[in-house]
BALUMPA-453667 format. One record per residue (C-alpha): y, x, z; residue in three letters. Coordinates in nm, 2 decimals. Example, Ala and Ser with C-alpha at 12.3 -4.5 7.8 and 13.67 -1.06 7.14 Angstrom:
% BALUMPA-453667
<r Y="-0.45" X="1.23" Z="0.78" residuo="ALA"/>
<r Y="-0.11" X="1.37" Z="0.71" residuo="SER"/>
% end
This chain:
% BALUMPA-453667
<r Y="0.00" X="0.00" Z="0.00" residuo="UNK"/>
<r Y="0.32" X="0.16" Z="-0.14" residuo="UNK"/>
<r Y="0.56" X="0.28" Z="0.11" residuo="UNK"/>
<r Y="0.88" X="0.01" Z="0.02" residuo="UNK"/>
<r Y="0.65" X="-0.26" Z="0.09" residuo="UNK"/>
<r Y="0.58" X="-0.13" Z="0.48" residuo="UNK"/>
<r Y="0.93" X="-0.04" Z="0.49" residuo="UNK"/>
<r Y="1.09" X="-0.43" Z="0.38" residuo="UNK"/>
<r Y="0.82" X="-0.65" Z="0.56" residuo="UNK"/>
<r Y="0.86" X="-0.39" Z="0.90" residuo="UNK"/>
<r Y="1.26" X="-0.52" Z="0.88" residuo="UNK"/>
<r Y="1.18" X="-0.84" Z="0.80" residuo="UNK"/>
<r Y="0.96" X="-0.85" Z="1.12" residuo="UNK"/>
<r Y="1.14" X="-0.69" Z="1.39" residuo="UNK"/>
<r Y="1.27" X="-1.00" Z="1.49" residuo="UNK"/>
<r Y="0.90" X="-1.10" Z="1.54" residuo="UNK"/>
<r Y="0.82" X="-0.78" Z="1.70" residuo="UNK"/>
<r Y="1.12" X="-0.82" Z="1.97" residuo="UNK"/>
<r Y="0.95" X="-1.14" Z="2.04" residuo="UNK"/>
<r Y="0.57" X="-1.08" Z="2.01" residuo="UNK"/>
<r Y="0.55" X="-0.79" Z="2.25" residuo="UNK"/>
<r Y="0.68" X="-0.93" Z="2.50" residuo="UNK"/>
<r Y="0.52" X="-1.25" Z="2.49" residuo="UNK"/>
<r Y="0.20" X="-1.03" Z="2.43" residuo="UNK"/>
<r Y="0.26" X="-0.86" Z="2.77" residuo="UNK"/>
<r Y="0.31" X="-1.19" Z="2.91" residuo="UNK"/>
<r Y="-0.09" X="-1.34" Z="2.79" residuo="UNK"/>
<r Y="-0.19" X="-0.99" Z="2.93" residuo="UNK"/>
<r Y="-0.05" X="-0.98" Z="3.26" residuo="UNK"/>
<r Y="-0.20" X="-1.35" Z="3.29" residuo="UNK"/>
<r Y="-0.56" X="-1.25" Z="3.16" residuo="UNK"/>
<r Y="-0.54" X="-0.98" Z="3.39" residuo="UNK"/>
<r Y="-0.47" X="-1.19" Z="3.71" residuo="UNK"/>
<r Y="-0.72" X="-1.45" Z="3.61" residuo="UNK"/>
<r Y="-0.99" X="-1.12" Z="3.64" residuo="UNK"/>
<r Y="-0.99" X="-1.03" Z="3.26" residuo="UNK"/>
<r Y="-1.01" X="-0.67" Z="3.14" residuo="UNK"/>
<r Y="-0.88" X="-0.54" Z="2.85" residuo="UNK"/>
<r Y="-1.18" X="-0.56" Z="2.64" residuo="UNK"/>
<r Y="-1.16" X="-0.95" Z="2.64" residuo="UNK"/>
<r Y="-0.76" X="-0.92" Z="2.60" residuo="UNK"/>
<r Y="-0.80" X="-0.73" Z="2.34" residuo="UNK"/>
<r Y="-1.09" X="-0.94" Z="2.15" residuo="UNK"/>
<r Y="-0.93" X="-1.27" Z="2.17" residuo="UNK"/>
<r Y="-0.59" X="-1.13" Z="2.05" residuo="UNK"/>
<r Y="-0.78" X="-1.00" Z="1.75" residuo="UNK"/>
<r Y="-1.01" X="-1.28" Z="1.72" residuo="UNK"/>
<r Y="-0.80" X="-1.56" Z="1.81" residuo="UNK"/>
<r Y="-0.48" X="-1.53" Z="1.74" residuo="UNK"/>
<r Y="-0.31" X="-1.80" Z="1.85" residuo="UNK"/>
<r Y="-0.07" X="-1.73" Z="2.13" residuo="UNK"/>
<r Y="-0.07" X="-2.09" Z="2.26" residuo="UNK"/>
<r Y="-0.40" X="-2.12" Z="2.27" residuo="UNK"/>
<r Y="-0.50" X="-1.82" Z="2.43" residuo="UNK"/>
<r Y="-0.25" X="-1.91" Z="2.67" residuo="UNK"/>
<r Y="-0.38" X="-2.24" Z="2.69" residuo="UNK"/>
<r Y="-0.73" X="-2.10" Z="2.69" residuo="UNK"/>
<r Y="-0.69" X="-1.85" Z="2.99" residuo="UNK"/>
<r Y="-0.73" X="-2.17" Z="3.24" residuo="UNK"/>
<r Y="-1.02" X="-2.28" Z="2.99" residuo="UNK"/>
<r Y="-1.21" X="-2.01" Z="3.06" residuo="UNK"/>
<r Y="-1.13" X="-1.95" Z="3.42" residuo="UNK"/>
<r Y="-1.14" X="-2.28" Z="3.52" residuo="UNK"/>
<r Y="-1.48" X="-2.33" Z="3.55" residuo="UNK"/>
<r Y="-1.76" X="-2.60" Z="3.36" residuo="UNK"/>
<r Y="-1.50" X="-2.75" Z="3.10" residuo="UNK"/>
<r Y="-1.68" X="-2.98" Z="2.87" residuo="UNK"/>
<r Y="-1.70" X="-2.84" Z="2.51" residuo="UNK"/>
<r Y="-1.54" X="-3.14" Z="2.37" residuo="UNK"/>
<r Y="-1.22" X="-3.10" Z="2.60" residuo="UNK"/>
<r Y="-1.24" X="-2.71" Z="2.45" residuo="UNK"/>
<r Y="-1.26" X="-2.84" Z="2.07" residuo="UNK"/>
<r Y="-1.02" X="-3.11" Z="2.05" residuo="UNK"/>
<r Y="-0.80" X="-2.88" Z="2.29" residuo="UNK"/>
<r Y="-0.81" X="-2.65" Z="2.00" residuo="UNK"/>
<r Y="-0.76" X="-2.88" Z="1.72" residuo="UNK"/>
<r Y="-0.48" X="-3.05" Z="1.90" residuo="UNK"/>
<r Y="-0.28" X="-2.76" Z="1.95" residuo="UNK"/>
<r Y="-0.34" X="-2.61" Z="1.64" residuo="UNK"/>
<r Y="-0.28" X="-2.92" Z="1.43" residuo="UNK"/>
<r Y="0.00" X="-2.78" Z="1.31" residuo="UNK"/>
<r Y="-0.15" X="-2.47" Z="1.11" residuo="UNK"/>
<r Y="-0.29" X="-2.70" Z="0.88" residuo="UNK"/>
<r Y="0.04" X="-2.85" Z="0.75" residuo="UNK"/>
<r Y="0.11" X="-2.45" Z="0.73" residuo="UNK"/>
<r Y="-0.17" X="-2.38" Z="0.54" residuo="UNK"/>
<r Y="-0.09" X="-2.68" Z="0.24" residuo="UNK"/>
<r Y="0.22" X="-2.55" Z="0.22" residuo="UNK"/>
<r Y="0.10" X="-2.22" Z="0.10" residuo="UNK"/>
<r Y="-0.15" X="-2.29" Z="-0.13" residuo="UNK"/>
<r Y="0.07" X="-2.21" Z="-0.39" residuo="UNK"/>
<r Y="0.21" X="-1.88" Z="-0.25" residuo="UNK"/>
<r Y="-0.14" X="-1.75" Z="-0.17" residuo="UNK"/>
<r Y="-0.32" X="-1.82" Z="-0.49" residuo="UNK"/>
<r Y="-0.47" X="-1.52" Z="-0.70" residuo="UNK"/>
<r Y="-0.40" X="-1.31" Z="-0.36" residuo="UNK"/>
<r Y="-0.76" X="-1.20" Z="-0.39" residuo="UNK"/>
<r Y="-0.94" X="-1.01" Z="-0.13" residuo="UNK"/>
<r Y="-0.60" X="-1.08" Z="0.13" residuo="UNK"/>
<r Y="-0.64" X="-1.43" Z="0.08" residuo="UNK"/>
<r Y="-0.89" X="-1.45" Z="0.39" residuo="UNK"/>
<r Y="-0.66" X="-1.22" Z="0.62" residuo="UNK"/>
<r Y="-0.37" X="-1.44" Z="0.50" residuo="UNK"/>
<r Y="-0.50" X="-1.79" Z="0.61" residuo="UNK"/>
<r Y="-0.62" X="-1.66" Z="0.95" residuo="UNK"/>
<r Y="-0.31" X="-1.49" Z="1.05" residuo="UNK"/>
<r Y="-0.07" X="-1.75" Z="0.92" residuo="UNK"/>
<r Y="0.11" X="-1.79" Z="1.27" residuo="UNK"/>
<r Y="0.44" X="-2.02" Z="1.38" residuo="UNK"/>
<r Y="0.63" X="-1.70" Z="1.31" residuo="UNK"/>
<r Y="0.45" X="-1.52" Z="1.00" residuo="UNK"/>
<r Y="0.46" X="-1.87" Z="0.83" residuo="UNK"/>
<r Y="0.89" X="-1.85" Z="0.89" residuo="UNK"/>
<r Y="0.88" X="-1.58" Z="0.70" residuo="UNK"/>
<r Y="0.64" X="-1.57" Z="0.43" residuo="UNK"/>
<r Y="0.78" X="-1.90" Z="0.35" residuo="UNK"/>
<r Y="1.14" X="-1.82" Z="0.26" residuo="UNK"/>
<r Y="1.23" X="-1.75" Z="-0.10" residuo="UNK"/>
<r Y="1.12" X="-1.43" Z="-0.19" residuo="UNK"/>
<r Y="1.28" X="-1.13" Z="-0.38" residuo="UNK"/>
<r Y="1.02" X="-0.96" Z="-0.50" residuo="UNK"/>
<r Y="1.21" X="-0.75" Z="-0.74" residuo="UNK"/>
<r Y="0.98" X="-0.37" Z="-0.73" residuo="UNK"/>
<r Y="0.75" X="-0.49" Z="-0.48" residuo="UNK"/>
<r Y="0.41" X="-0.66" Z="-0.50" residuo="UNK"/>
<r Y="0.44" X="-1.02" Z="-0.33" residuo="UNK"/>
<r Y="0.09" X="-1.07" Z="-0.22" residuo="UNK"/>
<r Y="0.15" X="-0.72" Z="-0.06" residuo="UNK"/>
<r Y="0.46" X="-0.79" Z="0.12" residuo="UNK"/>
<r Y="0.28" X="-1.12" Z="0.24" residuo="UNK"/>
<r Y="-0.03" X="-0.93" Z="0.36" residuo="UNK"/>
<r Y="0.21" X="-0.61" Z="0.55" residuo="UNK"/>
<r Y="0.43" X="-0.86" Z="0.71" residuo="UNK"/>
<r Y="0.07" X="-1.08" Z="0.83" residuo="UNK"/>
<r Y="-0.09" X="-0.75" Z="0.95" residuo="UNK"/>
<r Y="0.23" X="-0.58" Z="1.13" residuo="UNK"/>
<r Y="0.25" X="-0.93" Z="1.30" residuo="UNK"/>
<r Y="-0.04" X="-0.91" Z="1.46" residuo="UNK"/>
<r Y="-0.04" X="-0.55" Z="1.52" residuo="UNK"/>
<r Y="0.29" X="-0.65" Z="1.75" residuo="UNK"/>
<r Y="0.09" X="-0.94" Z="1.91" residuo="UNK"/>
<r Y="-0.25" X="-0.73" Z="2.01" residuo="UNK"/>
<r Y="-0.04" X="-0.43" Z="2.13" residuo="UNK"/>
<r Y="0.17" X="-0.62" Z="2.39" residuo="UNK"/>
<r Y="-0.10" X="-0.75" Z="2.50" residuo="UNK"/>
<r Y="-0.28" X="-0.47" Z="2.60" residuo="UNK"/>
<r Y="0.00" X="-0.28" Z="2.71" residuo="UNK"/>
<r Y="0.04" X="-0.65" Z="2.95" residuo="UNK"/>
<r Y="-0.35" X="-0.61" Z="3.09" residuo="UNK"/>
<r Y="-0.26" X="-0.24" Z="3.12" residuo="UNK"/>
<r Y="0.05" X="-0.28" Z="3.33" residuo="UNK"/>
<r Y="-0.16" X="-0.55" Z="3.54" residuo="UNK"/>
<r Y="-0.43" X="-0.25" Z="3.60" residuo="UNK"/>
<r Y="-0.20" X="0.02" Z="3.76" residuo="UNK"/>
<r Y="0.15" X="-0.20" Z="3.86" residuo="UNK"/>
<r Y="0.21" X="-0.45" Z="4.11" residuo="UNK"/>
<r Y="0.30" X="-0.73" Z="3.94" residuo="UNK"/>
<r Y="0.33" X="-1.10" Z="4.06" residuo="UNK"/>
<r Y="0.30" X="-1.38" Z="3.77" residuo="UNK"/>
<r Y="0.40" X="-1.65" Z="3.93" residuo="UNK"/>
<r Y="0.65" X="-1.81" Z="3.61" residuo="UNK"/>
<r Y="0.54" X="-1.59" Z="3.34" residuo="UNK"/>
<r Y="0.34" X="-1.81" Z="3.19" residuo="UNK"/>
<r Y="0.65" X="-2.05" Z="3.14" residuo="UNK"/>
<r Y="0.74" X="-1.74" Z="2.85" residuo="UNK"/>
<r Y="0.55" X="-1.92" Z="2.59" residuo="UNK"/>
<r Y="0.74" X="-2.29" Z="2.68" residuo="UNK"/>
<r Y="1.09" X="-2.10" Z="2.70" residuo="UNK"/>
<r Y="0.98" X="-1.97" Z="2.32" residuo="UNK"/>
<r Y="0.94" X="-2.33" Z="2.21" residuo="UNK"/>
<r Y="1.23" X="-2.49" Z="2.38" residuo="UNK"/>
<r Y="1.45" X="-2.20" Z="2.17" residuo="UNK"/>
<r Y="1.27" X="-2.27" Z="1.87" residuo="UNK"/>
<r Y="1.31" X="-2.68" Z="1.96" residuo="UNK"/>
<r Y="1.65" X="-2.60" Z="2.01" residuo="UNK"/>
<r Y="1.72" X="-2.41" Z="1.68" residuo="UNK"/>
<r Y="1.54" X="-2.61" Z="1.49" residuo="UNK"/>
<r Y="1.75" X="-2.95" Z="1.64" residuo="UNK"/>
<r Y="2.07" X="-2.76" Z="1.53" residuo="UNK"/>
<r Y="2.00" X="-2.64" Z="1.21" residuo="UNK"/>
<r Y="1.78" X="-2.99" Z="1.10" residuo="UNK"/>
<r Y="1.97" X="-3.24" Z="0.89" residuo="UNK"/>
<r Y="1.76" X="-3.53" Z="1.07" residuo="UNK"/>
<r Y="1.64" X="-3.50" Z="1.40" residuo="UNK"/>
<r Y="1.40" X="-3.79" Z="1.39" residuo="UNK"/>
<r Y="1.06" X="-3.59" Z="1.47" residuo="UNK"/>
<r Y="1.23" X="-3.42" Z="1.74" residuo="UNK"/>
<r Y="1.30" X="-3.76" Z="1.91" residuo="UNK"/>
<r Y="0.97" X="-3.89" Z="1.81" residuo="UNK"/>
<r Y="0.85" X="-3.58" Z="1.99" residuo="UNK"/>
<r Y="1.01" X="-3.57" Z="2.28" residuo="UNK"/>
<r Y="1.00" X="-3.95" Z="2.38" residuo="UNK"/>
<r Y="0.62" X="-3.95" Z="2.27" residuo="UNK"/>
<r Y="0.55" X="-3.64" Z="2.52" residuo="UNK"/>
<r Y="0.75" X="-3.83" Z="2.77" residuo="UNK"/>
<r Y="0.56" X="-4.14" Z="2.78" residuo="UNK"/>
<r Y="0.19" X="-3.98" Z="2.74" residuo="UNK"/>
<r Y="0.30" X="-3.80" Z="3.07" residuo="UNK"/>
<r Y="0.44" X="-4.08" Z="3.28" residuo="UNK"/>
<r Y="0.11" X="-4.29" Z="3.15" residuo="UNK"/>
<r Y="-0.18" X="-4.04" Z="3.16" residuo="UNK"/>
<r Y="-0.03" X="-3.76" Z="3.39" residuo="UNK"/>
<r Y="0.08" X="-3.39" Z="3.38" residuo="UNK"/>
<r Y="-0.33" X="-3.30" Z="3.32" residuo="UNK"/>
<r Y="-0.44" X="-3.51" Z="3.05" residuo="UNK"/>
<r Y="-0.11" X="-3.59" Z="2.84" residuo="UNK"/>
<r Y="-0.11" X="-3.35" Z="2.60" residuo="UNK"/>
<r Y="-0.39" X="-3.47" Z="2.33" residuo="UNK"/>
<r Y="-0.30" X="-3.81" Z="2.38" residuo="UNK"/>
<r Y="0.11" X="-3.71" Z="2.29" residuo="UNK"/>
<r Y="-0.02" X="-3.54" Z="2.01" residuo="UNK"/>
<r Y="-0.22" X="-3.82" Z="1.84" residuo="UNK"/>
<r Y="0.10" X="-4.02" Z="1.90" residuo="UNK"/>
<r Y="0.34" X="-3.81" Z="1.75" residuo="UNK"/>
<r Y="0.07" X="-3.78" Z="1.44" residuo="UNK"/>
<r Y="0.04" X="-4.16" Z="1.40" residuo="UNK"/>
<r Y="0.39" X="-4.22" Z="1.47" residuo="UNK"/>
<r Y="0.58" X="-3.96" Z="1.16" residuo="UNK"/>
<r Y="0.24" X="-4.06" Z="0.96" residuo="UNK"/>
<r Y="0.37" X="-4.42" Z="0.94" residuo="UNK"/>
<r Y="0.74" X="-4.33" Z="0.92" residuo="UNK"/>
<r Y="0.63" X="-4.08" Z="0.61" residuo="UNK"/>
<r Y="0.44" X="-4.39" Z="0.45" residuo="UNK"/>
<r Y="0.69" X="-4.66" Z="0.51" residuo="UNK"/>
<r Y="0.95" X="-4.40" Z="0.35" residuo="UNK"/>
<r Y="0.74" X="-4.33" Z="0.03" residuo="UNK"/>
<r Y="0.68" X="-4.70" Z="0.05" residuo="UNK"/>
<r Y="1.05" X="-4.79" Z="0.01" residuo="UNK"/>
<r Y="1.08" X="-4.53" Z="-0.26" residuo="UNK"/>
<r Y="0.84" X="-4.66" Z="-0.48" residuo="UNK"/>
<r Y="0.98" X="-4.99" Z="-0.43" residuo="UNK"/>
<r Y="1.39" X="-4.91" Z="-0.49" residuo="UNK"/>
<r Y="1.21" X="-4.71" Z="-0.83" residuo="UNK"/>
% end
């Protein structure tokens, strides 16, 4: 991989690297107070991949006998989102050839920010750029978070409200997003949806049921709107 391409995807991701290390650190220093060595940090940060979810499935696998069906749909519930990601794509990562595997497993919140701007591709390979800035991603994401399990090894450190890191990452991203969006109507549908799951099924169980909510809920807004297009055509 020629040099130029390294050197544009490592600027386009330093703003990815400024965040993934420390949020890295943050999954380690957890893992590391829930007994986890290094080893398993580092297997389901290359494995896995999915910094929610491994946060999310740090009290999975600590807490005990969880039923594999609360695991699965867990998993598919939280990671919904990747597969409205991945459509979007399709296009982008056609004829990538042997990258294309590589590609749809690290295709992250943040990796899919930036591989899905417009791209200049003027001297350098796209499918390369897309691969570098996938790889150097991840690279970010697995070294924080052994340098986190690490620092949990030899430091005294307390975690008590570290693991809110990952929630203060989606409030700014909630926030961004509310003030750059033209309409804010998923936001709200979001947010009021959450609300009410919790208040009806409590702080434990709320989360799958708020997501099948939200799902149903912008599913029919999307199919009245395309309803009353085809109509006014």
């Amino acid at each position: 991989m020629r040099l130029n391409v390294l050197k544009k995807s490592f600027i386009a991701t330093i703003p990815v690297l400024a965040g993934y290390v420390f949020l890295g650190i943050a999954f380690g220093l957890v893992m590391n107070f829930k007994g986890f060595g290094v080893l398993w940090v580092l297997a389901m940060s290359v494995f896995i991949y999915a910094g929610s979810m491994q946060f999310v499935a740090v009290d999975l696998i600590s807490g005990g006998a969880v039923p594999l069906i609360t695991v699965v749909l867990t998993t598919i519930m939280v990671n919904a989102r990747h597969i409205f990601y991945g459509i979007s794509m399709i296009d982008r990562y056609k004829n990538t050839g042997w990258r294309k595997p590589y590609l749809i497993f690290a295709l992250t919140d943040e990796t899919y920010s930036l591989v899905c701007q417009n791209y200049d591709g003027e001297r350098i390979d796209e499918h390369d750029y897309y691969f570098c800035v996938s790889l150097l991603d991840q690279i970010y994401w697995v070294s924080g978070s052994v340098i986190g399990v690490l620092l949990g090894e030899f430091l005294p450190f307390t975690i008590i409200g570290i693991d809110f890191a990952l929630t203060a990452l989606f409030v700014t991203v909630f926030c961004d997003q509310w003030l750059s969006g033209g309409s804010h109507f998923a936001a709200v549908v979001g947010v009021l949806s959450s609300v009410l799951c919790l208040i009806v099924f409590g702080a434990d169980t709320f989360l799958i049921p708020s997501m099948i909510l939200i799902f149903a809920v912008l599913s029919l807004a999307r199919f009245l709107t395309h309803r009353r297009e085809a109509h006014d055509e």
